[in-house]
N, C-alpha and C positions, 0 to 999 in steps of 0.2 A: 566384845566381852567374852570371854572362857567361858566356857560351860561346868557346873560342877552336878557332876550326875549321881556320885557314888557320896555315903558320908565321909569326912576324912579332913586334916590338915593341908593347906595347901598355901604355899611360897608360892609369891610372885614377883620380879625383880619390875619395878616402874621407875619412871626418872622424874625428879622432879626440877630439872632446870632446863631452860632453853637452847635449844641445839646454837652450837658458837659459830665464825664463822673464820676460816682459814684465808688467811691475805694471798694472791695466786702470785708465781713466778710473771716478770715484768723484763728480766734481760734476756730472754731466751731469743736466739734470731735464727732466721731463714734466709738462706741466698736461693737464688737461681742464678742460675748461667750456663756457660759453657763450659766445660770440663776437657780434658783430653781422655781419659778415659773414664768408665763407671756407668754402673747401673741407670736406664733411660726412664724406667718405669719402677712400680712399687712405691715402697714407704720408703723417704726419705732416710738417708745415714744421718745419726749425730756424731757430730763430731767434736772433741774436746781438746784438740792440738792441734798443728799444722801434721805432724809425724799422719794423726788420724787420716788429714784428708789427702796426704802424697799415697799412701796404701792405696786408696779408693778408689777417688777420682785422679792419683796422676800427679807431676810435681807443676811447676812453674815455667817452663820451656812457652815460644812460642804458641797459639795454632792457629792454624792455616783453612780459611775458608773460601775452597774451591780454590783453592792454591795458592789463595793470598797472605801472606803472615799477618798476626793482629796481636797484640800485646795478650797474655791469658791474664785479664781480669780481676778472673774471680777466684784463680788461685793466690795469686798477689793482696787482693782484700781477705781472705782468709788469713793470712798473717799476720794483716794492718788488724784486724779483728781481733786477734788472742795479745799483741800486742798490745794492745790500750783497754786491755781488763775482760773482753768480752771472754765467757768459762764454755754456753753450751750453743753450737752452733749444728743448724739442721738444711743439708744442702738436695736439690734438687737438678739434676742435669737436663740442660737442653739441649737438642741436640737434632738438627734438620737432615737428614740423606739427600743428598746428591740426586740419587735417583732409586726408589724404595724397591725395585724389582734389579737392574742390574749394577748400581752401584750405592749398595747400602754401608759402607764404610769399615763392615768388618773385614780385620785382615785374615790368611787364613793358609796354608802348605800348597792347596792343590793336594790332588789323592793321592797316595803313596801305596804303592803296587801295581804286580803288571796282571792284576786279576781283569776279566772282560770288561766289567763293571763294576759299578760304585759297591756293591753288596759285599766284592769279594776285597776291598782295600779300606782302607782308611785317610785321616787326614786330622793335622790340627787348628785350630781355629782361636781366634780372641773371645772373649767373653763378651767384649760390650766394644760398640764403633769406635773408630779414632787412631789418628795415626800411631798414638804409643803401642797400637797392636801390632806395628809392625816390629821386625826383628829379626830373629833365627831360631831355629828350635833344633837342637844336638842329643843324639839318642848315641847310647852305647849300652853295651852289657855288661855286665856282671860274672865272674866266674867263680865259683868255693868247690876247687879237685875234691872227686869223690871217687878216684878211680880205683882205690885196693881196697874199696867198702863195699861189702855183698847189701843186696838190697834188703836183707832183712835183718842187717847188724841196724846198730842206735843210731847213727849218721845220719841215715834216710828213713829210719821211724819215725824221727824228728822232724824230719820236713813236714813245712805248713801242705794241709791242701792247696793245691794251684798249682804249685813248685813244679819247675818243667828241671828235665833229665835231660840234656844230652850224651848220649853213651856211642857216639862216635861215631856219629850218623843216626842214629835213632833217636828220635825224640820219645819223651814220656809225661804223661802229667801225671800229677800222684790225685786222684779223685777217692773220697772215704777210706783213704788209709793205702789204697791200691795203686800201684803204677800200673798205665793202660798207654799206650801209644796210638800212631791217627789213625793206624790198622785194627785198632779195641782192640790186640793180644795183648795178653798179659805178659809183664815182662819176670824173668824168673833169672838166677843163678847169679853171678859174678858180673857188675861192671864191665866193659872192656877197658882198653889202656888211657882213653882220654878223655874219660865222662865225667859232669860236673853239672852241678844244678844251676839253674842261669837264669838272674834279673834283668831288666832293665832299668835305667840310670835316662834321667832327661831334663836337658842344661835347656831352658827358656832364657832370652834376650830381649828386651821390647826395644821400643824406639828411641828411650833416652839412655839406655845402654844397664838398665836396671838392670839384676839376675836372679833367676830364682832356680834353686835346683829338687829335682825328687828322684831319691836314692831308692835303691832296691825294690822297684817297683813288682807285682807279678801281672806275668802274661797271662793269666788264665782268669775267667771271673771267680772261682772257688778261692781262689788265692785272700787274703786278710787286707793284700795292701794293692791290692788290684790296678792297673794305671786307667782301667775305664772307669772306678768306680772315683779312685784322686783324685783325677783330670774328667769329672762328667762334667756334663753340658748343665746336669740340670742336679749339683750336690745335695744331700743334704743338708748338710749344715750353712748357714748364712755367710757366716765367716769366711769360708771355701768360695762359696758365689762372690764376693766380693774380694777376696784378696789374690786370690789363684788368677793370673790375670789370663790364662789360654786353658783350652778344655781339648780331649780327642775326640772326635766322631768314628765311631767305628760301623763299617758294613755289616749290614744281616747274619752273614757267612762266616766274618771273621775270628774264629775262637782261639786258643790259643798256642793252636798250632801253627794258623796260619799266621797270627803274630810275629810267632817268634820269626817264622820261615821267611817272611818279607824281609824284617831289621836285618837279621844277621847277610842276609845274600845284600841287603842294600851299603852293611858293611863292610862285608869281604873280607881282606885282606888287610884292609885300616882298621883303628883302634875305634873311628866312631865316626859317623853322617851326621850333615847338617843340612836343612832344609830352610831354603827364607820365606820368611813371612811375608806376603804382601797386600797391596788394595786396602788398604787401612787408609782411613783420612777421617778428616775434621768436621766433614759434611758442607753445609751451605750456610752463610750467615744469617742466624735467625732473626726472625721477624716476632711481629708482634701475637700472632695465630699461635706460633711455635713455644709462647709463654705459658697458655693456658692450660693443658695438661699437666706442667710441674708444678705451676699453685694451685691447682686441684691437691695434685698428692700432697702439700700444706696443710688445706683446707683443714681435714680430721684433725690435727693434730692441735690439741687446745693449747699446750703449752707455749706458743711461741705468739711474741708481741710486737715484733722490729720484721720486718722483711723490706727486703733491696737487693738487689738485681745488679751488682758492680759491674762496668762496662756497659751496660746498656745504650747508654745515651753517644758512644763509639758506633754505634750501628749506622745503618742507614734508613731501620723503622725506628727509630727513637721514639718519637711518639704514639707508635702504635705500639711497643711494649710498655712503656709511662703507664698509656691507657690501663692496659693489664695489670699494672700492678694497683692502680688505682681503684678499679673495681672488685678486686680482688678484696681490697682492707676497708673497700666502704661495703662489703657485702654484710646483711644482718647479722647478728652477734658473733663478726670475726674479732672483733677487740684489738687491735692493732694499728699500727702507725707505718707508712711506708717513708722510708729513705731516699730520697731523691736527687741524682747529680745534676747542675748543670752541665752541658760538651765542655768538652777541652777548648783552649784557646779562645776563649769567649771575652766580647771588651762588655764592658760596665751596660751597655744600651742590649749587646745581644743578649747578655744574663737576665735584665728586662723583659725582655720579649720572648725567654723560653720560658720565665715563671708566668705571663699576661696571659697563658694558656689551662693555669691550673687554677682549679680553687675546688681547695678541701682541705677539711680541718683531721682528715686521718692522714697528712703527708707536711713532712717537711724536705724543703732544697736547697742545697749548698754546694758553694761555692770561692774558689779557683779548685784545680786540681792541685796534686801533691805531689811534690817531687821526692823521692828517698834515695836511697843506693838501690840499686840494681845486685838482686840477691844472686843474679846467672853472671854478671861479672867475672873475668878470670885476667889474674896477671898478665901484665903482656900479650893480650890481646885485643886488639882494639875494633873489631868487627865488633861486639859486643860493649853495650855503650854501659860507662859507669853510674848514673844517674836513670831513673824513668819515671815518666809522670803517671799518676795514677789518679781514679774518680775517688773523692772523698766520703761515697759511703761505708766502704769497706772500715775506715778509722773513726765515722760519726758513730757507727750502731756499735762497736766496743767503748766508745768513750760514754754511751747510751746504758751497759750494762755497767759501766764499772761507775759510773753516775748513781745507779738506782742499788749500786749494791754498798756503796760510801756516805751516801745522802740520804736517798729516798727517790723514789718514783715522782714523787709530788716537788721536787727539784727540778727547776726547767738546765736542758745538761747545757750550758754555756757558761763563757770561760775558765775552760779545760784545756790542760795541755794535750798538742796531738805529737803521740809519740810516735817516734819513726821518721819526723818530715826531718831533712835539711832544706827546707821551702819551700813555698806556695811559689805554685805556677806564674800568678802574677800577684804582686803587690798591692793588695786594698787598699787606698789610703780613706782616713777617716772622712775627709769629703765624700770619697765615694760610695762610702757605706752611707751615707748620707740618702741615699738616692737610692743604691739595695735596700735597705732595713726595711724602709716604709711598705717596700711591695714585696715583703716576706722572702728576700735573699739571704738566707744564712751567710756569713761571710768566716772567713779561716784567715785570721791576720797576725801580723808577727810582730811584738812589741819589744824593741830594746832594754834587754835587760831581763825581759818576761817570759822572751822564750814564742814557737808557735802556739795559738791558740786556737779553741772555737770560740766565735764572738758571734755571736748569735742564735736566739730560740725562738724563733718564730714559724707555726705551721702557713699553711697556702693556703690558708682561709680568708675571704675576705670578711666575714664576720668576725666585729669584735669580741664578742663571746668566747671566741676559740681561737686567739690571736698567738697565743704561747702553746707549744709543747709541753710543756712540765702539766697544766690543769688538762690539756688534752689528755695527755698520756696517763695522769691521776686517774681520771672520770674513769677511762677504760678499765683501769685495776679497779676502782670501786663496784662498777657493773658485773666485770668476770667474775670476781670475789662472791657479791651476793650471787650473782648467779647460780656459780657452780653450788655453792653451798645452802642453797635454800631447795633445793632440788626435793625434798623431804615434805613439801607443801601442798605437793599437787596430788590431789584427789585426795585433802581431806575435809574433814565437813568445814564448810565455810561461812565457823561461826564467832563468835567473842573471843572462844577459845584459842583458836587458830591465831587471829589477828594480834591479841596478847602478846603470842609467843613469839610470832616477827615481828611484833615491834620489839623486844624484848632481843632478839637476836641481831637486828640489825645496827638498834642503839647500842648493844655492848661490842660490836664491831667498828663503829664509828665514834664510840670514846676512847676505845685504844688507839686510833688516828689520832683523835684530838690533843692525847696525852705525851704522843710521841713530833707535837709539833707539825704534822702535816696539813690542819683545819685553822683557817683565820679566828680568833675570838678567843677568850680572857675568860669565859665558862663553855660549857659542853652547851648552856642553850643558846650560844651566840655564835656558835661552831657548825650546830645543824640541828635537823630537828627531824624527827618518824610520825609520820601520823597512817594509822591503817585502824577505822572506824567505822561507823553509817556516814559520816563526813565523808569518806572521801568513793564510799560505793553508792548507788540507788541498788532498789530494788532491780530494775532492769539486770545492772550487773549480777547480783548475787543470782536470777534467774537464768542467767547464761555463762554461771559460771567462774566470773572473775572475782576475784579478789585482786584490788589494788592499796598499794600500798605507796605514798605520798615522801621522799626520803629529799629534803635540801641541806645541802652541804654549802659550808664557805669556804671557798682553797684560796691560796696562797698562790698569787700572782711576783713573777722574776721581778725583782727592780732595776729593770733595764737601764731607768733613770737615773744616775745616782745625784742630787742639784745641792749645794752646798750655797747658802745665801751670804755673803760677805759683802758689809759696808762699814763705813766708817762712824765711829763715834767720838765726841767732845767726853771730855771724864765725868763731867757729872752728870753726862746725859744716864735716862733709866733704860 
C-alpha cells in the first residue's frame, strides 16, 4: 500500500480486470545442420527467405565431408520450408573440424609480405570454416592526380584523415589535418610531378564463384573507411560478421605505411595481385555429440516450436543425432515437436524398424523421401543430375506452419499438398499404409487427380492419449501461452484473491479457444473447465508455496476415419 504522509489529494491509477492471456507463435522452426559457410556459434540467424540463408550460411552446392560429396540438406529443406508456407525460420550450424589445432577448415592467403615475421605482414582469412572460404582475393589501387595541387590549396584540405600521399616516391598520411611521412617530417610546398592520393580496391571470390567487392578502402587506421576496420575479424556491427564473408588480419607493426609499401611493390608494374585462398573444407561428418551445442543455442529462444535436423538420418550417427534431437524437445518446458525422417531408400519393413526405436509424443516421422528438380541443374550438362531426392522434414515443418497459420494449431497438419514434389521416392500404396499408420509412420502419398499429399498425423507415441499431432502440438500452445502469460503470479500473496484472478484469466483465454472452434463441446462448460480453490491446494501446499491451479480442456481429435454406412433398403422399410 502507498503511504500518505503529507495532507493532500492523491490519484491512483488501479485495474480492475484480470490480466488476459496472449496465444504464443506455434510455426516458428529451427533447423540444424550442416551449412557451407556461417557462423558455428552464438544466437541463432532468423531467417525469412531462402535469399536470407544463401547470404549467411551459403547456397545449395554440394559438401564434402572429409572429401566426400553429400547432398547439402539443409539448404535444400530451407526452400522446401518457405515453399509450403513456412514465414520464420531459425538456423543453427553444425560443423566438426577435421582436426581442431592443424586442420580447422578455415580457408585463408598465407602472409603476404617479406617482413621477418608474422607482426610485420598480413594476410586474409574466412570468417567462418568451409570450403565456400575458399577462392581469391584481388587487391588493386586507386589513384585521384593531385600533382599541380600545393598541399595547402582545397584538394588536400579536403582529404579525410588516413588518406595516404604518394608524391613520387614519398609517401604521406594526412594525421589531424597534417601530412607527416614514415620519416614524421612534415611535408611542405608543392606536389611533385606524379603525386596522388591512393586507395585500396578488394575484389573477394569464394568457392561458388560468388563476388563481393570494397571500393576505396584507406590504408591507414585514421582513415573513415579503413580496410582493417571493413574487413575486421571481429566488426561491429552483426550484419558485417555475418555477411562480409573474409576479414584481414593484420601484424602488430603493420601501419599504413607499411600497407601501402607491401600492395603496391606486390603490384608492381600490373594493374592488380591476386592471392588464393585455400584449406577451407567442410570438416568431418557429424555425429550425434556434434548436435548438442547447436540445440543449446535453440534452447533460449522461446519462440520456436517445430525443430528438425534435414539430412540427418543420411549420416552414419543417425541415431545418435535422432537421440539429440529427441532430448532436446522432451527437455522441461521446451514446448515443441521434433520432425523426424525416415533414411532414404527404406522398404515398408525397414520404415518399421526405424520408428520400433522411437516412442514420444514430442516427435513425429515420415516417410518416403521426395524427389523435386534439382535447383543446381544447368542445361546441357549432364554431370549434374535433373531430379534429387530429398528428407521430407524440410516440406513437413512449412506445411506445419502454413497449417497453423490457415487452420489452427489444434488442426492435426494432414492431408496437405506438398509443394515442390514431382514424387515420392517410392510409392505407398494404401495396403501399405496399412501396416505404417498403426505404428506411427507418417506416410506422403500421391493420389490421382489430388495431387502429392501428406497423409498422415500421427506422433511416435505409443500412448494413446497422444496418438495425433494436432492435440499434441495444441497442448503445447495451451502450456506456453499460460505460461508465459501468467508469469505476474509469482510472489504474490497466495490467497482468494490471487486464485479469483487465474481463474478468471485463464477461463477468458480458454473461451476464446472455445469460440474460435479449437475445444470439443456445444457450451464453454463441456469444453473445459478451471478450478484454483482449497479443492485443489492443502494446507501443506499453501505452506510451501504453491498455488495450483486444476485446467481440463476437450480437443479435438483428426478424423482419420472417415466410415460412411451404406446398405440396402425395401421402400417402406423406416
Amino acid at each position: 500500500m502507498p503511504e500518505y504522509l503529507a495532507p493532500g489529494v492523491y490519484v491512483e491509477e488501479v485495474s480492475f480486470r484480470s490480466k488476459s492471456i496472449e496465444g504464443v507463435s506455434t510455426s516458428t522452426t529451427a533447423f540444424v545442420g550442416a551449412t557451407r559457410k556461417g557462423p558455428t556459434s552464438g544466437t541463432p540467424e532468423l531467417i525469412t527467405s531462402v535469399g536470407d540463408f544463401e547470404r549467411i550460411y551459403g547456397g545449395m552446392d554440394d559438401i564434402s565431408f572429409s572429401g566426400t560429396p553429400i547432398t547439402n540438406y539443409l539448404a535444400h529443406a530451407v526452400k522446401n520450408y518457405f515453399d509450403n508456407g513456412g514465414a520464420r525460420l531459425f538456423v543453427a550450424r553444425v560443423f566438426v573440424p577435421i582436426d581442431e589445432v592443424s586442420n580447422t577448415g578455415v580457408a585463408d592467403t598465407g602472409l603476404i609480405g617479406d617482413g621477418a615475421d608474422a607482426e610485420n605482414q598480413f594476410r586474409f582469412v574466412a570468417r567462418s570454416p568451409g570450403a565456400e572460404g575458399n577462392g581469391t582475393i584481388t587487391l588493386s589501387v586507386s589513384e585521384t592526380d593531385v600533382s599541380s595541387t600545393a598541399v595547402t590549396e582545397p584538394a588536400l584540405d579536403r582529404a579525410r584523415n588516413g588518406s595516404l600521399l604518394d608524391d613520387g616516391g614519398t609517401v604521406y598520411i594526412k594525421i589531424d589535418g597534417s601530412w607527416t611521412d614514415s620519416g614524421d617530417s612534415a611535408h611542405a610546398g608543392t606536389t611533385g610531378g606524379s603525386a596522388s592520393l591512393m586507395t585500396l580496391n578488394v575484389l573477394i571470390t569464394d568457392g561458388s564463384g560468388n563476388e563481393s567487392f570494397y571500393e576505396d578502402l584507406g590504408f591507414n587506421s585514421d582513415h573513415p573507411n579503413y580496410v582493417g576496420n571493413t574487413l575486421s575479424t571481429t566488426p561491429v556491427r552483426r550484419i558485417d560478421q555475418l555477411q562480409n564473408s573474409h576479414a584481414i588480419t593484420l601484424g602488430s607493426t603493420v601501419d599504413g605505411f607499411r600497407l601501402y609499401s607491401v600492395v603496391s611493390d606486390e603490384i608492381g608494374s600490373s594493374s592488380s595481385v591476386s592471392y588464393s585462398l585455400t584449406g577451407g573444407n567442410d570438416g568431418a561428418m557429424p555425429t550425434g555429440p556434434s548436435y548438442v551445442a547447436p540445440l543449446l543455442m535453440h534452447a533460449s529462444n522461446d519462440d520456436i516450436s517445430i525443430v528438425a535436423a534435414p539430412g540427418y538420418s543420411a549420416y552414419s550417427d543417425r541415431a545418435g543425432i535422432q537421440n539429440e534431437l529427441l532430448t532436446h524437445v522432451e527437455k522441461r518446458k521446451a514446448y515443441r515437436i521434433a520432425v523426424l525422417d525416415v533414411p532414404i531408400d527404406q522398404t515398408v519393413t525397414e520404415a518399421v524398424a526405424v520408428k520400433s526405436s522411437i516412442d514420444s509424443s514430442y516427435a513425429a516421422i515420415y516417410h518416403p523421401w521426395v524427389v523435386v528438380s534439382n535447383p543446381l541443374a544447368k542445361p546441357n550438362d549432364t554431370r549434374i543430375p535433373n531430379e534429387v531426392a530429398l528428407p521430407p522434414s524440410g516440406f513437413v515443418c512449412g506445411i506445419y506452419a502454413r497449417n497453423d497459420n490457415s487452420k489452427g494449431v489444434a488442426k492435426s497438419p494432414g492431408n496437405e499438398i506438398v509443394r515442390g514434389a514431382i514424387r515420392f521416392q517410392t510409392e505407398i500404396s494404401f495396403a501399405e499404409q496399412e501396416i505404417l499408420n498403426p505404428k506411427g509412420v507418417n506416410c506422403l502419398r500421391f493420389f490421382p487427380g489430388r495431387g502429392n499429399r501428406l497423409w498422415g498425423a500421427r506422433t511416435t507415441s505409443s500412448d494413446p492419449e497422444w496418438k495425433y499431432v494436432g492435440p499434441r502440438r495444441y497442448f503445447l500452445y495451451l502450456e506456453r501461452s499460460i505460461d508465459r502469460s501468467t508469469q505476474w503470479a509469482v510472489f504474490e500473496n497466495n490467497g482468494p484473491k490471487l486464485w479469483a484472478n487465474v481463474r478468471e484469466t485463464v477461463s477468458s483465454f480458454l473461451y476464446n479457444e472455445w469460440r474460435s472452434n479449437s475445444l470439443l463441446g456445444s457450451t464453454p462448460e463441456e469444453a473445459y473447465f478451471v478450478r484454483c480453490d482449497r479443492t485443489t491446494m492443502t494446507q501443506n501446499d499453501l505452506d510451501n508455496g504453491r498455488m495450483i491451479c486444476l485446467i481440463g480442456v476437450s480437443v479435438l481429435k483428426p478424423a482419420e476415419f472417415v466410415v460412411f454406412r451404406i446398405g440396402q433398403k425395401t421402400m417402406d422399410a423406416r
